[in-house]
C-alpha positions, 0 to 999 in steps of 0.5 A: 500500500502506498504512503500518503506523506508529507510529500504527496500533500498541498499543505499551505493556503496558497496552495489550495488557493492557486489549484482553486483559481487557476485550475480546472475543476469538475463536480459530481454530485457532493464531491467536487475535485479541481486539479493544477497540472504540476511536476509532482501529484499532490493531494489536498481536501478542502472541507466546510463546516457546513458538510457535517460535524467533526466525526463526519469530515474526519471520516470524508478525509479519511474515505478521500485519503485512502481513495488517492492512495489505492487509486492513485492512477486515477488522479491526473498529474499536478496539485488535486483538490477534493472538496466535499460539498454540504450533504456529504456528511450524510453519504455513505463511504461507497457514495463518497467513493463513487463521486470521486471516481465520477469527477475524476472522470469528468476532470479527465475529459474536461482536461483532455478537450482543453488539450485539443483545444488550440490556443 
């Protein structure tokens, strides 16, 4: 099982600042990812009050974290930012598990159109 160290995390508010700004994001239901192409894969998880009480935000970081490191194939290249919407507190894991996969697939071709895109 892959690591998720230090390494492999978005770790400052600039950081989730810069990916939120300028990168592209897609959203599946509560589960919105944005990603910023970079030389490293990176993870960060931006998550609200208003998702749900401390048990049920820990627990979403915990479902997203074990999601990047066994799926780690399916995060495009450059800085990832997961950001749970309000509602997700009450999802089940397998819910969560499957609107990452969804906006994952949605981000993949919405990178993919920009790339043929000219200009």
């Amino acid at each position: 099982m892959q690591r998720f160290g230090k390494a492999a995390r978005l770790k400052t508010p600039e950081e989730f600042g810069e990916v939120r700004r300028r990168g592209t994001a897609a959203r599946a239901g509560v589960i919105a990812v944005a990603v910023l192409p970079s030389a490293q894969q990176r993870l960060g998880i931006a998550i609200s009050r208003r998702v749900g009480n401390a048990v049920e935000r820990n627990r979403i970081k915990r479902v997203v974290r074990d999601f990047f490191r066994r799926h780690r194939g399916l995060f495009p290249e450059g800085d990832c930012v997961v950001i749970p919407a309000a509602g997700a507190g009450g999802r089940s894991n397998d819910d969560i598990r499957a609107g990452i996969e969804k906006a994952l697939n949605l981000l993949a071709k919405k990178l993919e159109h920009n790339r043929r895109q000219p200009g």
